[in-house]
Residue frames as qw, qx, qy, qz and C-alpha x, y, z in Angstrom:
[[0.417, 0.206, 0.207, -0.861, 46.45, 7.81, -9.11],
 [0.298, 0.173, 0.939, 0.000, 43.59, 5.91, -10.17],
 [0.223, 0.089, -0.257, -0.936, 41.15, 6.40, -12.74],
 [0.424, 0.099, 0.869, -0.236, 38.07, 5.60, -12.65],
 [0.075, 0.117, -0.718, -0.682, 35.71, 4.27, -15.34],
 [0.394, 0.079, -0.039, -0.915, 32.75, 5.83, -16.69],
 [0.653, -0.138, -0.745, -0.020, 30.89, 2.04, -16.67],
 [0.424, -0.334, -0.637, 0.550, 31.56, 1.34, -13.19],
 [0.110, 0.046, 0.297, -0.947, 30.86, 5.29, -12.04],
 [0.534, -0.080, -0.315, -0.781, 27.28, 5.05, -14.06],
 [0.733, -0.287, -0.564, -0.251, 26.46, 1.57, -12.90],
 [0.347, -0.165, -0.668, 0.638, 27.20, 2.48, -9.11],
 [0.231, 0.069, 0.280, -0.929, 25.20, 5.65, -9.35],
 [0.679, -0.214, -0.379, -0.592, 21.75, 3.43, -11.03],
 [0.531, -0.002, -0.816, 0.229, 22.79, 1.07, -8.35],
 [0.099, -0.169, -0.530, 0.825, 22.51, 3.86, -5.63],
 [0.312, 0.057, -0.287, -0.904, 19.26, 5.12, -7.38],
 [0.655, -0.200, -0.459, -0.566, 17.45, 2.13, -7.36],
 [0.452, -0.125, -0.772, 0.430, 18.12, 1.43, -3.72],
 [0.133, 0.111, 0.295, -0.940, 17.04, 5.01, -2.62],
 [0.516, -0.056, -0.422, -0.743, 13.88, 4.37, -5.21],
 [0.618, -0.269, -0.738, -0.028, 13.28, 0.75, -3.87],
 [0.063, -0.251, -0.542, 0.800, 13.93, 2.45, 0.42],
 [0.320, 0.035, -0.211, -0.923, 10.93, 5.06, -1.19],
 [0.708, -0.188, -0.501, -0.461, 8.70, 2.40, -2.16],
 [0.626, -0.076, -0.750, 0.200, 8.96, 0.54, 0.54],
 [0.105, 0.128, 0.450, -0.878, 8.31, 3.24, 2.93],
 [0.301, 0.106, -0.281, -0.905, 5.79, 4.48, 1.02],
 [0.556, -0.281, -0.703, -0.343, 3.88, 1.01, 0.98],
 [0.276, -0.171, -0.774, 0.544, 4.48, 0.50, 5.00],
 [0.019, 0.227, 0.353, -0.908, 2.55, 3.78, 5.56],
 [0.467, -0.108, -0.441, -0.759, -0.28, 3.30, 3.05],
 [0.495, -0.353, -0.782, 0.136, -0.72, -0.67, 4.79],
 [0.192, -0.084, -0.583, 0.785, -0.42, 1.44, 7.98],
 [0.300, 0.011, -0.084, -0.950, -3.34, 3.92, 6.68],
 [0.628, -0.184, -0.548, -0.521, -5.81, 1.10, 5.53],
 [0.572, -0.313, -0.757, 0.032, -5.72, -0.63, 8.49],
 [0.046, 0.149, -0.135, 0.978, -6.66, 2.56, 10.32],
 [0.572, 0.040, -0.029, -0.819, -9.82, 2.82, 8.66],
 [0.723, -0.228, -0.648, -0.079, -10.59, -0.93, 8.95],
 [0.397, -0.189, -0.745, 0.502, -9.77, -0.85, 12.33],
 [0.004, 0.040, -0.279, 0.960, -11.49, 2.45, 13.10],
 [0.599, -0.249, -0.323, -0.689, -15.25, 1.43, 12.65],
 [0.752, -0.240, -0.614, -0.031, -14.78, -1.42, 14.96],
 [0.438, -0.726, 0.168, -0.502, -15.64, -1.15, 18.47],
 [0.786, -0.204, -0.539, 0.222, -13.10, -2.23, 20.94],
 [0.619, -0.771, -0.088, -0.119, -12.54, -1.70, 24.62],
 [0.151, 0.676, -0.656, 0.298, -9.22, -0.37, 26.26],
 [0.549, 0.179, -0.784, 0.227, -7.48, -2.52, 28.35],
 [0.126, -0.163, 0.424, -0.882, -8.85, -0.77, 31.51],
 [0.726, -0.021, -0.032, -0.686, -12.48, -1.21, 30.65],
 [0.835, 0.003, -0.546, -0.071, -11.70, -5.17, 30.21],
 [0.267, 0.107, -0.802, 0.524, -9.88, -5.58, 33.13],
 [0.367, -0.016, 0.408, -0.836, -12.99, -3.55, 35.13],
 [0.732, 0.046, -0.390, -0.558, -15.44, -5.47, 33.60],
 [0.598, 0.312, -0.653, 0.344, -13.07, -8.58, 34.34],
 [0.143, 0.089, -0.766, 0.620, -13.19, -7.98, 38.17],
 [0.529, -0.024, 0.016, -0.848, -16.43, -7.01, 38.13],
 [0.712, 0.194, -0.497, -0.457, -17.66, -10.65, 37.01],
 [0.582, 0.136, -0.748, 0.290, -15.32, -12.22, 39.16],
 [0.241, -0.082, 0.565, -0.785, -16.91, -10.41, 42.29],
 [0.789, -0.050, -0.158, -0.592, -20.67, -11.60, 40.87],
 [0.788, 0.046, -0.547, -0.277, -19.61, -14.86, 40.82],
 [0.234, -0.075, -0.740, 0.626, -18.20, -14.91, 44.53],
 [0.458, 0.042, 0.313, -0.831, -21.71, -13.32, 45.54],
 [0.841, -0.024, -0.377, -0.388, -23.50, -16.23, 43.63],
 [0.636, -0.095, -0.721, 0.259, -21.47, -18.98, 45.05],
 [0.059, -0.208, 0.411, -0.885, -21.85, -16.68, 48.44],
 [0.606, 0.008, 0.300, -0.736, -25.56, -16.89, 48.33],
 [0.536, 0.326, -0.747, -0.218, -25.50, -20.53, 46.95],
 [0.332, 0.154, -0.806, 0.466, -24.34, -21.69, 49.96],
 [0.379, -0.139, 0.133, -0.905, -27.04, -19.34, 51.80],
 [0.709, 0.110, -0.083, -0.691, -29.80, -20.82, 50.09],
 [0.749, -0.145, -0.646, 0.012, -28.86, -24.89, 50.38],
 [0.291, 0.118, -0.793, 0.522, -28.09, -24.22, 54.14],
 [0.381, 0.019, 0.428, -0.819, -31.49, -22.77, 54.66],
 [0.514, 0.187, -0.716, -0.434, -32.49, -25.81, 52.16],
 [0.516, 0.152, -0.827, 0.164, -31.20, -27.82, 54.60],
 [0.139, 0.007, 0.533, -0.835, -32.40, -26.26, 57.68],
 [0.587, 0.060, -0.041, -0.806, -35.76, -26.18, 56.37],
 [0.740, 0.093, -0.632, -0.210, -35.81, -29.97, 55.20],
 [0.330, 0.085, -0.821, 0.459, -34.81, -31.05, 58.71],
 [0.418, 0.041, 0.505, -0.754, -37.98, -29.39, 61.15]]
């Protein structure tokens, strides 16, 4: 049988203590960081991913109707410059 010694038993259990204490803190910061950048983020206006994309096609259709009527307007440029 083995005995064990009151040293070693004490400095395993501050050992376990200041691992659980240090896990604690260490949560404990993640979830504050987590909080602040909440409320920094939460005044600032940004757009879901949806709204950018709609936008996003939206822009890309204008600019096929400009180049669209571009064309229009030098062929009737051209027309016109020729009589």
């Amino acid at each position: 049988m083995q005995s064990q010694n009151p040293m070693i038993a004490d400095f395993v259990k501050l050992a376990n203590s200041a691992a659980g204490t240090f896990a604690g803190m260490t949560r404990e910061a993640r979830e504050s960081a987590r909080e602040r950048l909440k409320e920094a983020f939460g005044g600032m206006d940004f757009v879901s991913r949806e709204e950018f994309d709609t936008v996003k096609l939206m822009a890309q259709k204008a600019r096929e109707e400009n180049e669209a009527l571009k064309a229009r307007i030098e062929a009737l440029e051209a027309k016109l410059a020729g009589k």
